[in-house]
C-alpha positions as a LaTeX table, in Angstrom:
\begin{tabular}{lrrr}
\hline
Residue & $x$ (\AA) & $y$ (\AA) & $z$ (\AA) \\
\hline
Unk1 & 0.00 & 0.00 & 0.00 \\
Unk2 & 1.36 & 3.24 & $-0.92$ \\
Unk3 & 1.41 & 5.54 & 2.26 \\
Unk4 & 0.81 & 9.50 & 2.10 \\
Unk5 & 3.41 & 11.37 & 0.65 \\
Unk6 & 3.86 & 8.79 & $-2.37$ \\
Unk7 & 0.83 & 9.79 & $-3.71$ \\
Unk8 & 0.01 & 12.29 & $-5.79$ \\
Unk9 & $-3.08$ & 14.18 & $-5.05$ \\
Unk10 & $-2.92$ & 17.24 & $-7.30$ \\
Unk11 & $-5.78$ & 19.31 & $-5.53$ \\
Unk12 & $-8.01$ & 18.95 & $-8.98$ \\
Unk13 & $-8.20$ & 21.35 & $-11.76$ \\
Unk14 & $-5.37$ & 23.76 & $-13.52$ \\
Unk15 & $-5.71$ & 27.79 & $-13.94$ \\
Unk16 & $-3.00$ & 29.48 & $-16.17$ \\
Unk17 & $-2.36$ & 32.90 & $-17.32$ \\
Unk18 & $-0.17$ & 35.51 & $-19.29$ \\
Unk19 & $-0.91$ & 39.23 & $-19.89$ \\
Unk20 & 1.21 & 41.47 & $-22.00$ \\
Unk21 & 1.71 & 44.71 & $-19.85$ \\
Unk22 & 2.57 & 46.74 & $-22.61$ \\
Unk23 & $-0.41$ & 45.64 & $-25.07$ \\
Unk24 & 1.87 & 43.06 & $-27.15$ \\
Unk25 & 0.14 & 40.36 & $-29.12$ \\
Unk26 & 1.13 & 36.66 & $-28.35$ \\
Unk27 & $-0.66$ & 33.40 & $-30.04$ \\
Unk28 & $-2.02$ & 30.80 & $-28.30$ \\
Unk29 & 1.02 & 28.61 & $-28.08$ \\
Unk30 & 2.46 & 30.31 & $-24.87$ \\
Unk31 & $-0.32$ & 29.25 & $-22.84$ \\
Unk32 & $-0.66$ & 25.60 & $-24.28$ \\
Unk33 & 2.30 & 24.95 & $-23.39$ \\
Unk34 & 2.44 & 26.20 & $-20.02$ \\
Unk35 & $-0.64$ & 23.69 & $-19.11$ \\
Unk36 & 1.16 & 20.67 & $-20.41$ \\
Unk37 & 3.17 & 20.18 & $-17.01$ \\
Unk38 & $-0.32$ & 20.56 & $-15.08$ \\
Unk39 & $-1.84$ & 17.28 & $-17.25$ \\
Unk40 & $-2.39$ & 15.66 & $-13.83$ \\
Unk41 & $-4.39$ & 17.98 & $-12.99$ \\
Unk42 & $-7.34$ & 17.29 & $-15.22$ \\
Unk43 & $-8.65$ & 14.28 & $-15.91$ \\
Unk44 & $-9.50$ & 15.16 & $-19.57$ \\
Unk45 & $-13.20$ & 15.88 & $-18.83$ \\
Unk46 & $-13.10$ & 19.85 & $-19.50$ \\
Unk47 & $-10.57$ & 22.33 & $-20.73$ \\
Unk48 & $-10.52$ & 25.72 & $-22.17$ \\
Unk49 & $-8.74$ & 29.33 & $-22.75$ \\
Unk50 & $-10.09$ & 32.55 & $-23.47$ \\
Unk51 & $-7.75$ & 35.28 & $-25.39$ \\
Unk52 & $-8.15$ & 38.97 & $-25.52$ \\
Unk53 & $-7.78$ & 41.14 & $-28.17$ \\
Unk54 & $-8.08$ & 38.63 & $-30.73$ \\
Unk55 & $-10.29$ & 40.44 & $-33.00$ \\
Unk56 & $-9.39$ & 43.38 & $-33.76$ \\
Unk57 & $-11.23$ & 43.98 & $-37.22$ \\
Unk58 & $-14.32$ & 43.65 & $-35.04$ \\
Unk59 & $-13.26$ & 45.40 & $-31.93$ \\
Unk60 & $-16.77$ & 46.84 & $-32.22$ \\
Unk61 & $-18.79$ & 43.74 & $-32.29$ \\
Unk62 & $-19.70$ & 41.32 & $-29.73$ \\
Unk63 & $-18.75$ & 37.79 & $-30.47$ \\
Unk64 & $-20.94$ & 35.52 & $-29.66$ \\
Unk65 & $-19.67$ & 32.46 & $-29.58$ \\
Unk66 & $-22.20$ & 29.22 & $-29.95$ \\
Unk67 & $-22.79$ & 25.46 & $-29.26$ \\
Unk68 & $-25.79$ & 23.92 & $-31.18$ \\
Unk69 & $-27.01$ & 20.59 & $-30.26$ \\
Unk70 & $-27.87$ & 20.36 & $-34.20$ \\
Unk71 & $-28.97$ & 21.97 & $-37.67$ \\
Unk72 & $-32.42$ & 22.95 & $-36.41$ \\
Unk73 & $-31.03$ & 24.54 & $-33.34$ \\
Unk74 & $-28.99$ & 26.50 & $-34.84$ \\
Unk75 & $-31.71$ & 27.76 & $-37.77$ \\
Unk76 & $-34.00$ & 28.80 & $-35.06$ \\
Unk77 & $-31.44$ & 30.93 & $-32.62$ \\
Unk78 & $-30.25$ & 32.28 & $-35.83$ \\
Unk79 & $-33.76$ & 33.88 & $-36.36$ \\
Unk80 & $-33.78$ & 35.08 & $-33.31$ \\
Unk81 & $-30.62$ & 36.80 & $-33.71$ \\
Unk82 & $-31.25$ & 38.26 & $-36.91$ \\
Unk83 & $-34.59$ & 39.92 & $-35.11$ \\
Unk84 & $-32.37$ & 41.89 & $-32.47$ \\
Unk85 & $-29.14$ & 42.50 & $-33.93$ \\
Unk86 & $-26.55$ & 43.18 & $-36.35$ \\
Unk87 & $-25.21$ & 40.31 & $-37.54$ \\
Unk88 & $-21.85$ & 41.42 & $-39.49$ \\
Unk89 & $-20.33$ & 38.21 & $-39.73$ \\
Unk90 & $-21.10$ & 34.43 & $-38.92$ \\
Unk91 & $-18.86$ & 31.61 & $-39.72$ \\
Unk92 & $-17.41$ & 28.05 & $-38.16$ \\
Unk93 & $-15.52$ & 28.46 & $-35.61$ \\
Unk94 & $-12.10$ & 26.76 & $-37.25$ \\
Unk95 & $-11.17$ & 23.58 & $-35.29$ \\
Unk96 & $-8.52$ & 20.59 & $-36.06$ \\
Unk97 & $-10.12$ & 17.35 & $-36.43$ \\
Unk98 & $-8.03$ & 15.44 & $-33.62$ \\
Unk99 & $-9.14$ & 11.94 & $-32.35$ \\
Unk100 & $-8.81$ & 13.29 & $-28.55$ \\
Unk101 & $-11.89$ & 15.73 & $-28.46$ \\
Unk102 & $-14.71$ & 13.84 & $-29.51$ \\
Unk103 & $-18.86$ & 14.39 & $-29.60$ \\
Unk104 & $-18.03$ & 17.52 & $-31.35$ \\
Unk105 & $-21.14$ & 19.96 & $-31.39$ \\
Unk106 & $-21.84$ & 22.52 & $-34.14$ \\
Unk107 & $-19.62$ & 25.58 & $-33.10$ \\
Unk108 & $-20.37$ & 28.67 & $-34.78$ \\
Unk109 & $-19.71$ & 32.36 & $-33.88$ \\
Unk110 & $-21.28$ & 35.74 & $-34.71$ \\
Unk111 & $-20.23$ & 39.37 & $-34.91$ \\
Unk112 & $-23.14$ & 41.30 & $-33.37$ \\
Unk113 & $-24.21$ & 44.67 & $-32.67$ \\
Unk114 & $-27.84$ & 45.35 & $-30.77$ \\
Unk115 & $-30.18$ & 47.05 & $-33.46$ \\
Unk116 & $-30.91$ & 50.37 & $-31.94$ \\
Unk117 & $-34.35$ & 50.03 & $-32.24$ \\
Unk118 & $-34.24$ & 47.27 & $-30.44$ \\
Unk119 & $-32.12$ & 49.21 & $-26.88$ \\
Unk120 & $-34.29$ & 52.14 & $-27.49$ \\
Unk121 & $-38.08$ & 49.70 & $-27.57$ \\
Unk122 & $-36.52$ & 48.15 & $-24.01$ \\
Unk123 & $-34.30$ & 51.24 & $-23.08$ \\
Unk124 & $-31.37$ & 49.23 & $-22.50$ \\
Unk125 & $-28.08$ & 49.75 & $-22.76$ \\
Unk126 & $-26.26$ & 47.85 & $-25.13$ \\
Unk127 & $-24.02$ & 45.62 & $-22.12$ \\
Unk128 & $-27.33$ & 44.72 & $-20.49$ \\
Unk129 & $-29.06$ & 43.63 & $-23.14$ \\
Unk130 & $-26.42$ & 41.32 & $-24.66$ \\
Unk131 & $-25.93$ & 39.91 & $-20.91$ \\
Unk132 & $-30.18$ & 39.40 & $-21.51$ \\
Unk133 & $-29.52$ & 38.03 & $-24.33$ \\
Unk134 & $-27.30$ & 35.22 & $-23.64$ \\
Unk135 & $-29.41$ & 34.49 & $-20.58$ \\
Unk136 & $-32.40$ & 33.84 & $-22.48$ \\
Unk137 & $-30.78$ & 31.91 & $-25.48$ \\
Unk138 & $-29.07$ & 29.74 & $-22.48$ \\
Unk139 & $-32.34$ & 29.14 & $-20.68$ \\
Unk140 & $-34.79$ & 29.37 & $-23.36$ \\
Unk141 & $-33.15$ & 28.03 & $-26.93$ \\
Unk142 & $-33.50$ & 24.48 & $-26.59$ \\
Unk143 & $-29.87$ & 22.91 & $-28.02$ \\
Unk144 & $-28.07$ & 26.09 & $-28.10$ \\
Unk145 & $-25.44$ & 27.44 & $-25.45$ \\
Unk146 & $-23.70$ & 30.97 & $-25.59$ \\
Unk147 & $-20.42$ & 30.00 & $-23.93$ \\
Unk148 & $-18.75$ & 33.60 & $-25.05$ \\
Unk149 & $-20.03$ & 36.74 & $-25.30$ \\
Unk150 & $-17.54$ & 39.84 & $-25.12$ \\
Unk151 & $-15.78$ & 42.16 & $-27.54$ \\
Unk152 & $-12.51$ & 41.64 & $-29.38$ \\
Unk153 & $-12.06$ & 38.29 & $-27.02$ \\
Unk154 & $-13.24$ & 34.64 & $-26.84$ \\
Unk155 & $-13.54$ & 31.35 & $-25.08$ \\
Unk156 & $-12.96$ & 28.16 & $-26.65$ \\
Unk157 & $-13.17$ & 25.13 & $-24.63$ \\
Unk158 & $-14.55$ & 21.23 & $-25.24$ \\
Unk159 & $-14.23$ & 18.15 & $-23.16$ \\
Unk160 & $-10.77$ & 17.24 & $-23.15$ \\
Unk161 & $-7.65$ & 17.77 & $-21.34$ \\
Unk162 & $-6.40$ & 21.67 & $-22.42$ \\
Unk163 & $-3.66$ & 20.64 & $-24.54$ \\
Unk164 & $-5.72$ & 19.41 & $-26.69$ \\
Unk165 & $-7.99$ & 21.51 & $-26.66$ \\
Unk166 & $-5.87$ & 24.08 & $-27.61$ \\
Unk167 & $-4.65$ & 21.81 & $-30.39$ \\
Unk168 & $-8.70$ & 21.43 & $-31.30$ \\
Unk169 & $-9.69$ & 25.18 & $-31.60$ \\
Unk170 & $-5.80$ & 25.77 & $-33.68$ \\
Unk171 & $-5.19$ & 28.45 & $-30.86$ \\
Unk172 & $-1.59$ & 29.04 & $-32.59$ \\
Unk173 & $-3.44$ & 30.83 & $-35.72$ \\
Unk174 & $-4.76$ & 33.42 & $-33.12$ \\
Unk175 & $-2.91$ & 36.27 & $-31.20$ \\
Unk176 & $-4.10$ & 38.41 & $-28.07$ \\
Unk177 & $-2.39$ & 40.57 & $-25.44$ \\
Unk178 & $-3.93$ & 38.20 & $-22.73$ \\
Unk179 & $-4.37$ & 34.44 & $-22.17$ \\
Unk180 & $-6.20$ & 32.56 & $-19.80$ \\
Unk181 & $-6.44$ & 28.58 & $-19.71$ \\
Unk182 & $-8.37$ & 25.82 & $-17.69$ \\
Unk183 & $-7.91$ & 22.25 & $-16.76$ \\
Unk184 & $-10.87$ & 20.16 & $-15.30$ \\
Unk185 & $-10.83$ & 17.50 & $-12.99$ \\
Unk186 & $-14.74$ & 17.45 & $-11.81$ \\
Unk187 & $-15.36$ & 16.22 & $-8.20$ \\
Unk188 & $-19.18$ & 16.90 & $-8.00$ \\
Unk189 & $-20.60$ & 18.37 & $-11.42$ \\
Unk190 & $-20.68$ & 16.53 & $-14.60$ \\
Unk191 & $-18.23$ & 16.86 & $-17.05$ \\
Unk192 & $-20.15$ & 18.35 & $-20.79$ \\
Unk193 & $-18.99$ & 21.21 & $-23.35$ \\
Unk194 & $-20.89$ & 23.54 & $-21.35$ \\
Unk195 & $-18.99$ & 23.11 & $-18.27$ \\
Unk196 & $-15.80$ & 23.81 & $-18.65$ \\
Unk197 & $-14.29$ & 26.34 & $-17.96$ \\
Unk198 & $-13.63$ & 29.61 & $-19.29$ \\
Unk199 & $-17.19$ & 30.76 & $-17.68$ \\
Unk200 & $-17.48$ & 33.67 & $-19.50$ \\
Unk201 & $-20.79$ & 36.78 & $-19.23$ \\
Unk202 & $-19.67$ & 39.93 & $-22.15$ \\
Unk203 & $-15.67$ & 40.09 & $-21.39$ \\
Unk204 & $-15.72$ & 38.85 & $-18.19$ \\
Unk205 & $-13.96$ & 35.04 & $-18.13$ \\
Unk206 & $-13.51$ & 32.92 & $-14.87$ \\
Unk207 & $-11.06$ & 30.21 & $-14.46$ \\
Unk208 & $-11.40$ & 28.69 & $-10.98$ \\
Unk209 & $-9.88$ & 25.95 & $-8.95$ \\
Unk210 & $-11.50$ & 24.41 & $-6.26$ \\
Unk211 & $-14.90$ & 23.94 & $-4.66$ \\
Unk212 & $-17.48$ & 26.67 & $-3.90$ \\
Unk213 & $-19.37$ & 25.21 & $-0.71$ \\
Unk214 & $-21.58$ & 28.53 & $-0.44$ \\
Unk215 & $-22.89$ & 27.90 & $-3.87$ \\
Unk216 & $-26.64$ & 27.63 & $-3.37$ \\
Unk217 & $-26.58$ & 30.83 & $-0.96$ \\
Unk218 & $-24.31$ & 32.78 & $-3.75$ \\
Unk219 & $-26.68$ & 30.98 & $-6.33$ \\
Unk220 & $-30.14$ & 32.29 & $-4.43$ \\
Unk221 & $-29.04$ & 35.87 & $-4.21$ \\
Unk222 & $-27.44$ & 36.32 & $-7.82$ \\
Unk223 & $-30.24$ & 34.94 & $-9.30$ \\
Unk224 & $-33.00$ & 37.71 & $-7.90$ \\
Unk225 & $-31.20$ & 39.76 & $-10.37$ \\
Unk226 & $-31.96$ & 38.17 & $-13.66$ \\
Unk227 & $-29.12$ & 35.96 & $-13.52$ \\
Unk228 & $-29.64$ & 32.09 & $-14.56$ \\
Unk229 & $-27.41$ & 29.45 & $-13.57$ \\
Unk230 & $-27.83$ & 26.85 & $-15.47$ \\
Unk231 & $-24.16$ & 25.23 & $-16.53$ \\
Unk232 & $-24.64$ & 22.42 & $-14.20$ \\
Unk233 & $-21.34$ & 23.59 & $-11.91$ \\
Unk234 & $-20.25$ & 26.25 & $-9.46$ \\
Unk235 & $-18.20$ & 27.93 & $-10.59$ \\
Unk236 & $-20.45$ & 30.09 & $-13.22$ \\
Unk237 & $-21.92$ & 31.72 & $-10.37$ \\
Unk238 & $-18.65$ & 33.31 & $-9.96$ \\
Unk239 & $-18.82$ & 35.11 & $-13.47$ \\
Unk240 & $-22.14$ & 36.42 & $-13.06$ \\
Unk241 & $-21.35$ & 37.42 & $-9.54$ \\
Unk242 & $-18.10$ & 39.74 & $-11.25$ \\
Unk243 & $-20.36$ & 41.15 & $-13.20$ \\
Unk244 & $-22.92$ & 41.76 & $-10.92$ \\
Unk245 & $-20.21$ & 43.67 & $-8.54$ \\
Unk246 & $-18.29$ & 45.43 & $-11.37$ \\
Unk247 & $-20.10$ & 46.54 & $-13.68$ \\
Unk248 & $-23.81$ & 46.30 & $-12.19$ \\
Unk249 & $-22.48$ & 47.76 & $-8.36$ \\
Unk250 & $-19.23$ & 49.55 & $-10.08$ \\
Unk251 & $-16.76$ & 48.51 & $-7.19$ \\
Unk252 & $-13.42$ & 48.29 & $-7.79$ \\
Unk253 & $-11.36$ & 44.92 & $-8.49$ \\
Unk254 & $-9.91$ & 45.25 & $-4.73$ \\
Unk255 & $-13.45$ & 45.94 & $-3.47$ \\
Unk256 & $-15.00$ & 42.59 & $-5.41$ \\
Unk257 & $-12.01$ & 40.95 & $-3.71$ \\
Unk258 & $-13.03$ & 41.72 & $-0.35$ \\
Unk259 & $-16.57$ & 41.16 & $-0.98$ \\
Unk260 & $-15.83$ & 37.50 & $-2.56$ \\
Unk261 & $-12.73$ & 36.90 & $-0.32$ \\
Unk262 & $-13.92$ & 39.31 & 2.89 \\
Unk263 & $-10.94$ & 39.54 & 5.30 \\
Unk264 & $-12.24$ & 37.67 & 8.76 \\
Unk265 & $-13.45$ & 40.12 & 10.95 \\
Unk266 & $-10.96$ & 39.55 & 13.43 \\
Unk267 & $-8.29$ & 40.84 & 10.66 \\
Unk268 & $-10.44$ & 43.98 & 9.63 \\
Unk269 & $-10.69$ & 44.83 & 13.50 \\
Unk270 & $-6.67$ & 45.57 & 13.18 \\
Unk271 & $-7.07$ & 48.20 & 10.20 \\
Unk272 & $-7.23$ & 51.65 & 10.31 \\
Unk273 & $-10.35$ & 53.15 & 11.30 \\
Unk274 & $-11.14$ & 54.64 & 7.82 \\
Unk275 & $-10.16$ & 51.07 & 5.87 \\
Unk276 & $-11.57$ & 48.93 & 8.60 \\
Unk277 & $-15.35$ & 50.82 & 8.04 \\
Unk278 & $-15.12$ & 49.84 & 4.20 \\
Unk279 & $-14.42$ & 46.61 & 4.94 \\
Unk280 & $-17.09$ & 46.03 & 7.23 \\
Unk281 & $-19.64$ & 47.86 & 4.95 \\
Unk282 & $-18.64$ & 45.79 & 1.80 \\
Unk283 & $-18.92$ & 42.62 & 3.83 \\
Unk284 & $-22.29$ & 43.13 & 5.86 \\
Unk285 & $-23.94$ & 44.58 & 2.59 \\
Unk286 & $-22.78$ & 42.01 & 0.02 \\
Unk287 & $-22.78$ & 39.57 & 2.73 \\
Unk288 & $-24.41$ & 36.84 & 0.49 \\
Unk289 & $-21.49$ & 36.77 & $-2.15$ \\
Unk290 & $-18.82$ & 35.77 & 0.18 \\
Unk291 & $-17.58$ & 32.75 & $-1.27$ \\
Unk292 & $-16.38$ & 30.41 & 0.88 \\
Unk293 & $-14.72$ & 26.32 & 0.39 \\
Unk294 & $-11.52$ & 26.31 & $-1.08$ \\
Unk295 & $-10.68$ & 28.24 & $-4.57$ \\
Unk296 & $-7.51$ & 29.78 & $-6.78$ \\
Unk297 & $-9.71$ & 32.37 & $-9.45$ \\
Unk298 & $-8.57$ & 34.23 & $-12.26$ \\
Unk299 & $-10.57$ & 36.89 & $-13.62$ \\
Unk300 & $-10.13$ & 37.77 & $-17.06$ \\
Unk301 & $-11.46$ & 40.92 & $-18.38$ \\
Unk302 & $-10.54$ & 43.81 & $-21.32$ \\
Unk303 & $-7.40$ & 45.63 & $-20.42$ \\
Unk304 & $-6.16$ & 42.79 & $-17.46$ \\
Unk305 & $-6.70$ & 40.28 & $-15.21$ \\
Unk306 & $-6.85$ & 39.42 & $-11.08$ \\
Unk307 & $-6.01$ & 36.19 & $-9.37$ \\
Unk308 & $-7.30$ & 36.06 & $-6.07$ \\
Unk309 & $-7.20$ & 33.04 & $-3.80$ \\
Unk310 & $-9.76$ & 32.13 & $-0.95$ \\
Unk311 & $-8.60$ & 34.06 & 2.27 \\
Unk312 & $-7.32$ & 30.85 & 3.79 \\
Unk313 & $-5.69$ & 29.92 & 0.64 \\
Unk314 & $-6.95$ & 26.46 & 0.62 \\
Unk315 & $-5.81$ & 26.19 & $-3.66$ \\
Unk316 & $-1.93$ & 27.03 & $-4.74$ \\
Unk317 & $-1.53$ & 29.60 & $-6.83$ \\
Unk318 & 2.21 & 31.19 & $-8.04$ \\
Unk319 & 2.60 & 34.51 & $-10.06$ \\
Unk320 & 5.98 & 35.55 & $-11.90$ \\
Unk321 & 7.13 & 38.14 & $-14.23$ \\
Unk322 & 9.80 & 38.74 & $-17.16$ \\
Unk323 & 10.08 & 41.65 & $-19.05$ \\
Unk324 & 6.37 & 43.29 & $-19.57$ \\
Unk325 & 4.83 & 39.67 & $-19.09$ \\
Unk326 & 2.87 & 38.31 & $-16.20$ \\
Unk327 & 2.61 & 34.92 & $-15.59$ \\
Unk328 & 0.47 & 33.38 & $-13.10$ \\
Unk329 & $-0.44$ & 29.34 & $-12.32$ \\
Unk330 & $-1.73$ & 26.52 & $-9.92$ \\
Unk331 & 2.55 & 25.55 & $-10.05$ \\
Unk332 & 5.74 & 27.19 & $-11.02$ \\
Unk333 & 6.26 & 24.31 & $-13.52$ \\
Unk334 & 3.85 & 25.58 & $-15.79$ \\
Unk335 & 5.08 & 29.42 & $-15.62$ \\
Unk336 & 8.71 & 27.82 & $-15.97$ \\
Unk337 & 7.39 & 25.99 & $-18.95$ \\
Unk338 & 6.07 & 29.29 & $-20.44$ \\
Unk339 & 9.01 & 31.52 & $-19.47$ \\
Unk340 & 12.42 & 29.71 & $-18.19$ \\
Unk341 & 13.66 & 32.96 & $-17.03$ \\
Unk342 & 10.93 & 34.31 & $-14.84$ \\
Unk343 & 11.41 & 36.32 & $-12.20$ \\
Unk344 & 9.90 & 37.77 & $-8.97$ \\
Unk345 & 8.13 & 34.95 & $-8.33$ \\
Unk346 & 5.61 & 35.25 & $-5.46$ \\
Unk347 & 2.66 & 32.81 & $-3.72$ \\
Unk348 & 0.11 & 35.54 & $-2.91$ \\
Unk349 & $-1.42$ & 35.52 & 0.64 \\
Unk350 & $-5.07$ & 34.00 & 0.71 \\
Unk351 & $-7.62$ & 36.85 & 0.13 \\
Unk352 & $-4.70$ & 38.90 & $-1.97$ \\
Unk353 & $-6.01$ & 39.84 & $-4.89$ \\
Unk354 & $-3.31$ & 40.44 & $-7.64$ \\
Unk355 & $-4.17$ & 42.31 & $-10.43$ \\
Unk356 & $-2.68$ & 43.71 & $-14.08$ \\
Unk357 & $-4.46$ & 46.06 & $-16.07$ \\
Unk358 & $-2.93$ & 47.85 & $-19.10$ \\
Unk359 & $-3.14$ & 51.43 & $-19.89$ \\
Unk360 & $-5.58$ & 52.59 & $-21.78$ \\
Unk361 & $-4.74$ & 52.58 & $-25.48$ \\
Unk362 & $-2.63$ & 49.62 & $-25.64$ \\
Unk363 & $-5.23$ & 46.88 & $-26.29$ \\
\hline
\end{tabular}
């Protein structure tokens, strides 16, 4: 019998990322290869990676990107498209034939734009009603799943480990300032195209490691503002609860962080008077989103990213740097594996949210 220590028990699931501080385009090979020493960490039942600024002839647009159970699926959420938006483009998503990713759903994206008509008959703005949007074709569009929704960025992601995956979607032929990748190893959800990760809502993407025990609470309260979880795991909560916060609420990144990954109140009784009152007002009114059970996050989003453990830091996670790149992982390995040279590498303290946004212009 093998006794502990000989074991490996990888702590499930693999988050990677790289951002280009100055705005400088990379493909998707980078990030590939930096979740190929992580392969333990999946079990090749969900992986995925979202990329930023990857289209920049339609910065414009929303990309919606699709699943369709079949042909008729996709006719009829095309006709409902075409009655709400702008569709500039719609194509195949390309993908490599590969005998690892298999059951391989109709993937198709679209280049939208919310007819005016349309935002000024519901007075919307154009954010909220794309959000409405995906909501509705997610709940209501029988074989059809938007898994990506944002401007000049995109998931991709299939059952599979992420290597392949990344081989699948031909992630080398694209090029963003930002990556972000996800390996799956499902405890307690089942493992389909829908659930894994990126979990994306307009350019907010989620990758997330660990195990959200306050789900249905989180779930409950999200959900009494027209949010729908439906993805059959916990961690899309998360996404909806980002945007919720940030661009519903308009806190900062550090105030999400302490409302997700509030400081005990023991710790925010040894603050300043002035930080110590924020603190407790973030936590006692957005007392329901504290997210609690063990997690590693990274939140991608236009112009950056965060990583942000739980505040016991129950999940590894290691950032790095070299040059104007930012690397950040579940394990060195994979940042080693993506830069040999890195430097400044830290293990941020559980709650610490660390976070990289570019100046404005660059992306």
């Amino acid at each position: 019998m093998k006794k502990e220590g000989q074991i490996r028990i990888p702590s499930g699931c693999a988050i990677a990322a790289v951002i280009s501080k100055e705005g400088k385009k990379m493909t998707g090979e980078k990030i590939i290869e930096g979740m190929k020493p992580m392969h333990d960490r999946s079990n090749g039942l969900g992986g995925g990676f979202a990329g930023y600024g990857i289209y920049p002839e339609y910065s414009e647009f929303y990309a919606l990107h699709i699943f369709f159970d079949d042909r008729n699926a996709m006719a009829d959420c095309e006709r409902f498209l075409k009655d709400s938006f702008e569709v500039v483009k719609a194509e195949y998503i390309p993908i490599r034939k590969i005998p690892e990713i298999v059951d391989v759903a109709i993937i198709r994206r679209y280049f939208v734009t919310p007819l005016n008509s349309v935002l000024k008959k519901y007075q919307l703005d154009e954010k909220e009603y794309v959000a409405r949007t995906v909501m509705k074709i997610n709940t209501e569009q029988k074989g059809a799943y938007v898994f990506s929704s944002g401007k000049n960025m995109g998931t991709f992601k299939a059952v599979g480990f992420p290597e392949d995956v990344g081989r699948f979607y031909r992630l080398e032929e694209y090029e963003g300032y930002s990556w972000t990748a996800h390996g799956r190893y499902p405890t307690n959800t089942p493992g389909w195209w829908g659930g894994a990760h990126p979990f994306t809502l307009l350019d907010y993407s989620i990758v997330h490691n660990g195990e959200i025990s306050s789900y249905d609470a989180n779930r409950r309260y999200i959900e009494m503002f027209g949010y729908k979880c439906t993805l059959q795991t916990d961690t899309e909560v998360i996404t909806y609860i980002a945007d919720y916060l940030l661009r519903h609420q308009g806190l900062t990144l550090r105030e999400m962080a302490s409302v997700i990954a509030a400081p005990f109140w023991s710790t925010i009784g040894k603050k300043s008077p002035e930080e110590a009152d924020q603190l407790a007002y973030l936590r006692k009114v957005y007392s329901s989103l504290l997210i609690t059970g063990p997690f590693s996050i990274i939140l991608g989003f236009n112009g950056g990213l965060m990583a942000l453990n739980d505040r016991l830091k129950l999940r590894s996670m290691v950032t790095a740097e070299k040059d104007d790149k930012v690397y950040i992982a579940s394990e060195e390995a994979a940042i080693r594996k993506m830069e040999p040279d890195a430097v400044n590498v830290y293990s941020p303290c559980g709650g610490e949210p660390i976070i990289v946004t570019l100046p404005e212009g660059t992306y």
